[in-house]
Steps between C-alpha positions, in 0.01 A plus 500: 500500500156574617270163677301311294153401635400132515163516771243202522181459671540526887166413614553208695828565679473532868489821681365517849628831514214709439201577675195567307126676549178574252264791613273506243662491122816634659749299623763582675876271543779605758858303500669361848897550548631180248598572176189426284360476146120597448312437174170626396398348201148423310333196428130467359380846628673478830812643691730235646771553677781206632453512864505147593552331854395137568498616887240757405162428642343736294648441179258336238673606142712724365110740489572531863496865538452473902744372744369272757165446358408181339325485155623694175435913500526535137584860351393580132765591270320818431554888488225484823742311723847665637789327605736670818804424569519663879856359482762244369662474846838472643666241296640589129161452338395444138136663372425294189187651310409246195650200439605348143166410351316699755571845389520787756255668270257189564460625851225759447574634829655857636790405699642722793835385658550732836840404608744275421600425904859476567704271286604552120194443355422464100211505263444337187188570241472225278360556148664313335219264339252757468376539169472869317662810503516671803621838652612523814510892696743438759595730837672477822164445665337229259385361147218536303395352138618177498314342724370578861601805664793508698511763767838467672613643816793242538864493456623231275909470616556251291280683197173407306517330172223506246480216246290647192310242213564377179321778289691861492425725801587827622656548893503845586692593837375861611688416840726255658611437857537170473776313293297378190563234281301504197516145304312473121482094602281460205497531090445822482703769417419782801496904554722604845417851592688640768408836632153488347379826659785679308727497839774251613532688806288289724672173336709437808577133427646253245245410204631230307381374168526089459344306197600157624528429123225658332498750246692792591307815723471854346606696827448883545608716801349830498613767695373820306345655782745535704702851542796415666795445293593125471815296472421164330690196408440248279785225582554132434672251797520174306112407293349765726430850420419774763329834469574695782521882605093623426392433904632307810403179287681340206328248210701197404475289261652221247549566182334181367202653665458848328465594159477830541565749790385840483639731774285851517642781743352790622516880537843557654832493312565147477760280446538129324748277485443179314782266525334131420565146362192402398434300169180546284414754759413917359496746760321857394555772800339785451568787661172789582562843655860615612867515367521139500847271406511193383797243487576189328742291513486342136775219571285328742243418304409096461356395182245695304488754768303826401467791709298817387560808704244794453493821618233744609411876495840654643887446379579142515858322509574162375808372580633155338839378588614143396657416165156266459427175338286381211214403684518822698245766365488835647177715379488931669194669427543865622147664414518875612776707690860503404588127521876391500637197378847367649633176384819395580707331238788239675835590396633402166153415339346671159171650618240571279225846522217463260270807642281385221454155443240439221281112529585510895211575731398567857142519589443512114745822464823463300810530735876553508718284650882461667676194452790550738697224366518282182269175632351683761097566548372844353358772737196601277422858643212763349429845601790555640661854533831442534770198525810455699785226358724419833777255526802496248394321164746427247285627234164676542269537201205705437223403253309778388121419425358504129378758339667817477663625812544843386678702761753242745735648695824326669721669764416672828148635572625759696243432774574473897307130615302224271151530575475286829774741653787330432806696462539476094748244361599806241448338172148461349348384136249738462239567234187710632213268545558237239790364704537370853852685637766214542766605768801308643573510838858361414739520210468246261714337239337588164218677465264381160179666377303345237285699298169425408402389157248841421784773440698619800652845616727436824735779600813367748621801717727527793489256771587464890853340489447364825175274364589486098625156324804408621565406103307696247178565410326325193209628266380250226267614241173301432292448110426851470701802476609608845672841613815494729595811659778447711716770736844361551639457825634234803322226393615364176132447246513272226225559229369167291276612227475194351421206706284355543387560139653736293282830457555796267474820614713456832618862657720557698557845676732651687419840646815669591864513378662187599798571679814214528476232268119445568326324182687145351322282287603140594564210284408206570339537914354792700816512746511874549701693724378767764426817409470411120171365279560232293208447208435242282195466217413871504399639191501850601761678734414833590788596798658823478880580420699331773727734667830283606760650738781285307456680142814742476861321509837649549856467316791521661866487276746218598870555568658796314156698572340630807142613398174406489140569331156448623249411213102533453356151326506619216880612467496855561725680767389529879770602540943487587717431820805544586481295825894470617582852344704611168820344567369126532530240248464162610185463415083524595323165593131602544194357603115692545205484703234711695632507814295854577119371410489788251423285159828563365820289548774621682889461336778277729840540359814291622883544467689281287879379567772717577401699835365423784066377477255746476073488469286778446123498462374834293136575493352437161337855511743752667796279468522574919726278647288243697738290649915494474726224666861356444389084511787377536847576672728731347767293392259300310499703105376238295172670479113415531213349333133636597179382462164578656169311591226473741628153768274551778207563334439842629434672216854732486791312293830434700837579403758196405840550477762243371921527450643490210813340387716405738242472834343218612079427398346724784184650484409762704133583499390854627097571589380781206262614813792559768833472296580241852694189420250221400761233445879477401604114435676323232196420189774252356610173716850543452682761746832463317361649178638794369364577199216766614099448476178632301184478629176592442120496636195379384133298609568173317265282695235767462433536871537895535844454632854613265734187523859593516693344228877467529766418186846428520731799359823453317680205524204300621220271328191648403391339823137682607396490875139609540373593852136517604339851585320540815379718752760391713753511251888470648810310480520174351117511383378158405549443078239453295650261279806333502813671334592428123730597245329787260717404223792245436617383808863583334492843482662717706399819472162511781189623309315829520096451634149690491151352596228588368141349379520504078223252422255648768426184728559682798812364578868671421728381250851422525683676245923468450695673314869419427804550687801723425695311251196345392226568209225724538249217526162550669337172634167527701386208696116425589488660870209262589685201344801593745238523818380147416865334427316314246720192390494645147698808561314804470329667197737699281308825413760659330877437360719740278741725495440863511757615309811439265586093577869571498537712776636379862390777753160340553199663557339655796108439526178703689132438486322859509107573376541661182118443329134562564530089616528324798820276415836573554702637258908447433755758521841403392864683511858446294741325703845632588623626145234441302370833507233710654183352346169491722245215333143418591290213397143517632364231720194365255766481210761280642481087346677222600725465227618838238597816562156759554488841363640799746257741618776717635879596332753739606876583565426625877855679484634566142844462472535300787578119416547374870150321509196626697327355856134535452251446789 
């Protein structure tokens, strides 16, 4: 806390300690070695001084200008006379110029102080009861236009203190060598200029501002002149504020002193760093010449704290870190060069960019503004080129300004460094000059953009994974009719046409084939999985064909047969395997997928019982054998079950084998990249089982990665096991959900199971199909219902049978892409001795209850009534 000053009249105190002379209308006062106090005041035209010693001969009054002489040498308080002080002596003295109700500007008088002496001497210029405005031009050598003249050759130790009126004046401090305590002891509400020449560089002392309770002091220190480049602080230690950094000197002050504090700098490339707890205080630094940087902390602020940063000719930064508070206002006027703003949002927050917000000004300008949490203080910014979102927000939204924003761009600029230099954070919102580029130095949870209200085109292309939403991206629509072009990739993009008011005319665009299962249109939310765009109050879609890699299927004949057939969507041949050779008959389980990149799926075919297990993986264009193992020892001759899916998440489907009758629930998992063991454990918790698995693979949490689903085989429950994909997929992988019967907990026959997304919410469906021994019912459960193990029991989105009711060989069950659409589609086949009939239902016709019309229907082998594997 800075001293309050509390002086009174001193006139009459005694103080033998100086010696005193008059030549003429000059007279001249020197100290002795004691510790002394001298005061020169005024008094009806004349300059007294308090000098007193009853063992004085020669002292008459307090007029007594001559030591040792009798009768009074009176000296006019007049701009003739001059006052010297040769020096104060050896003691720690006290010069005292004005007095309380005799003003130091009542003297009239030039003053010149010559030395100090030895001790730690002080001076104090009382003006604190003189009336009117006053400026004072203050220097390391003197004062001037306040009063008197003061030419000063001294050094002050313990620092000169200037008490200024009641009415408003101005104290301008060119120089200081000197601490200097500047006090606004009156009414008035006072101008502190610091640096008045334009330089702080011969400011080698502490200025301090104190308004011992009056209204608060505008201070300004000006350093614009000055070519060196700066480092400046602006820092609180309890009330007190400190701006140091522009010279060898500092300026302090308390914040009930200041109302405003302006901070200029000069030429060089600068740097500012405001970390403060004032209240009611607003700090504007402006920056001049130079690649300057400025900092501020925004969660130090103190009550109705404002600071205003401005920038200059060259490219600025402004930095903000801090999640802010209410009263915390941050303004950032760039003005010319490439100016970057970086704000960083604290972890977990929703932070708000409105690069255009319209009825907010600064300096008279509309502004934009970052809110880096919800609660927090804006950061109003204008004319700035470009601004950087650090820290890890939960959500991050982007408000685009009204008006028509005609040609937005979000995903990677594609440039080397953000205007200041900066390496680039790799992920920009860019839209030519009617947009300020928002990038994000860190990944954040969920990326929003609002579109304005005047008709909107925003195009969403590919994005740095190593800076993108960690979640998915978000564009919502605004009044008018807005324009969504959006390229597919990592980063999952949801598309709101609707909110916040619904607005015919939506478009939304996709430029190239969509490859995968890449468009879904949710029900209900926006939850969208990567790599896909989910859409919602579009009116118009234009997106070309999508090209899926799961579209043909393969048949395989069950026991009795021992061939297979590889089908286009629409039914027609690929064409026929062989896989074990002529002779073999125990039958073809098969599965599909694109396990060579090449757009087309690729046929795996598995032995049934009765020799010893076999797996070979054709390609789906030459038939070339890709891959050919024995799983599983040789005395084992139940036979296999195969199924295929991408675990790991890199982009190539693994191969999953399962036993038959008579082994126990193993799944081995084999990498489609390397053919290498993956995993081998049991996917059903009971080692002593016997009766076989089935298991298939598919993203039912919508998070890009295939979970492995295990059934029971014969003799077991329709127990389902479903284990979570990941890139480090391997044994005993965590389960997404806890494991449940499919159907009645009394059958015993396992369950055949497929996965795949039917109502398009991004998220696979579980879909059984009845055991051997069982009817061919179909029953497909909500795969985001599952993922949530809502209370409830999840959705049923289909349940029939697909077929004649009265047959027991079940029904095996596939989910391929047959249509032009983005859901999954159903492929059944005849169970054991039910025939050789291949049925497909497409994805956008299946209900929740009744049977829906086939799309597909064919004996795969004529003749042969064994049943069929599809996959």
């Amino acid at each position: 806390m800075l001293a309050r000053f509390s002086l009174e009249l001193l006139e009459r105190r005694d103080n033998p300690g100086f010696v005193s002379n008059l030549s003429g209308a000059t007279a001249s006062v020197a100290g002795d070695s004691g510790a002394d106090t001298l005061v020169i005041t005024e008094s009806l035209g004349f300059l007294h001084h308090n000098r007193q010693s009853a063992g004085d001969p020669g002292f008459v009054s307090d007029f007594d200008w001559v030591s040792g002489t009798a009768g009074e040498q009176r000296l006019a308080a007049s701009s003739a006379s001059r006052v010297t002080i040769v020096t104060l002596g050896g003691g720690d003295d006290t010069l005292m110029l004005g007095s309380g109700g005799s003003p130091f500007s009542a003297l009239l008088a030039p003053i010149t102080i010559s030395d100090g002496g030895a001790g730690n001497d002080r001076l104090i210029v009382d003006n604190s009861q003189s009336p009117g405005s006053k400026t004072y031009a203050y220097s390391s050598t003197g004062v001037t236009g306040a009063g008197p003249a003061i030419d000063n050759a001294a050094t002050f130790e313990n620092g000169e203190t200037y008490l200024c009126g009641p009415s408003p004046d101005s104290f301008n401090v060119s120089s200081a060598k000197n601490n200097l305590t500047i006090v606004n002891s009156g009414g008035g509400s006072d101008t502190v200029t610091v640096g008045s020449g334009g330089s702080m560089e011969t400011v080698v002392s502490r200025v301090t501002v104190n308004n011992n309770g009056s209204l608060p002091t505008d201070l300004r220190i000006d350093d614009r002149n000055d070519p060196t480049a700066d480092t400046v602080t602006i820092s609180s230690s309890g009330p007190q504020t400190t701006v140091a950094g522009l010279s060898a000197g500092s300026v302090a002050y308390d914040e009930a002193d200041v109302n405003l504090l302006t901070v200029i700098g000069g030429g060089g490339d600068d740097s500012f760093a405001v970390s403060t707890d004032d209240t009611d205080v607003t700090i504007a630094v402006l920056g001049r010449g130079g690649k300057d940087t400025f900092t501020v902390a925004a969660d130090a602020g103190g009550a109705n704290t404002t600071v205003r940063l401005v920038g200059q000719d060259d490219a600025d930064t402004f930095i903000v870190t801090g999640a802010g508070v209410p009263s915390f206002v941050v303004s950032v006027l760039g003005q010319a060069g490439a100016d970057v703003l970086r704000v960083t949002a604290p972890a977990g927050a929703t932070a708000v960019v409105t690069p255009i917000r319209p009825g907010v000004t600064f300096d008279g300008v509309e502004v934009g503004s970052f809110t880096p949490a919800a609660g927090a203080g804006p950061v109003n910014f204008e004319t700035i080129e470009s601004v950087v979102v650090a820290g890890t927000p939960a959500e991050l939204e982007v408000r685009l300004k009204a008006g028509g924003n005609p040609a937005v761009v979000l995903g990677d600029d594609g440039t080397a460094a953000d205007p200041d230099g900066t390496p680039n954070a790799g992920v920009s919102l860019v839209s030519g000059s009617t947009l300020i580029p928002v990038a994000f130095a860190n990944p954040t949870g969920r990326l929003t953009v609002f579109l304005g209200d005047g008709g909107d085109t925003i195009a969403m292309n590919a994005m740095d994974a190593a800076f993108a939403p960690a979640n998915a991206a978000t564009l919502t629509g605004g009044a008018a009719a807005d324009t969504f072009v959006v390229t597919p990739g990592a980063v999952p993009v949801a598309v709101n046409g609707n909110a916040p008011t619904a607005a015919p005319g939506d478009t939304l665009r996709i430029p190239t084939p969509v490859l995968v299962a890449a468009l879904t249109k949710p029900s209900g939310s926006l939850g969208v999985a990567p790599g896909r765009v989910a859409y919602q109050g579009i009116e118009t879609l234009d997106i070309p064909q999508p090209v899926f890699a799961d579209r043909e299927f393969a048949a395989g004949a069950d026991t009795g047969g021992g061939g297979g057939r590889f089908f286009n969507p629409d039914g027609t041949e690929r064409f026929t395997l062989t896989p074990f050779g002529a002779g073999f008959a125990g039958g073809v389980r098969v599965a599909s997928a694109d396990f060579t990149g090449d757009g087309v799926a690729d046929v795996v075919a598995g032995t049934g019982p009765g020799g010893p297990t076999r797996v070979i993986v054709f390609d789906g264009v030459t038939k070339a054998v890709l891959f050919d193992v024995a799983p599983f020892e040789p005395a084992f001759t139940g036979g296999v079950y195969v199924a295929a899916g991408d675990v790991n998440g890199d982009g190539v489907p693994e191969l999953v084998i399962t036993p038959d009758e008579g082994g126990g629930p193993r799944v081995k998992v084999i990498s489609g990249a390397t053919f290498g063991l993956l995993a081998d454990f049991f996917g059903i918790d009971d080692a002593n089982f016997r009766g076989g698995a089935r298991a298939t693979v598919g993203d039912i949490d919508g998070d890009g990665f295939g979970e492995l689903v295990v059934c029971a085989g014969f003799g077991g429950g329709p127990r389902v096991a479903a284990f979570k994909g990941s890139a480090a997929f391997a044994n005993n992988a965590p389960k997404l959900f806890a494991d449940f019967f499919l159907f009645e907990q009394a059958l015993r026959n396992g369950a055949f199971v497929a996965v795949g997304d039917v109502n398009g919410d991004g998220k696979g469906d579980l879909i059984g199909g009845g055991g051997p021994g069982g009817g061919p019912r179909v029953l497909i459960l909500s795969g985001a219902d599952l993922t949530a193990a809502k209370a409830d029991g999840s959705a049923v989105l289909a349940n029939f049978f697909a077929g004649d009711t009265a047959s027991r060989g079940g029904i095996r069950v596939a989910t391929r892409h047959l249509d032009a659409d983005t859901t999954a589609d159903l492929v059944v086949g005849a169970g054991t001795g039910a025939g050789s009939r291949v049925t497909a239902y497409l994805g956008k016709n299946l209900t929740p209850a009744g049977t829906p019309p086939e799309a597909l229907g064919f004996d795969a082998f004529v003749g042969f009534s064994g049943g069929v594997f599809v996959g």
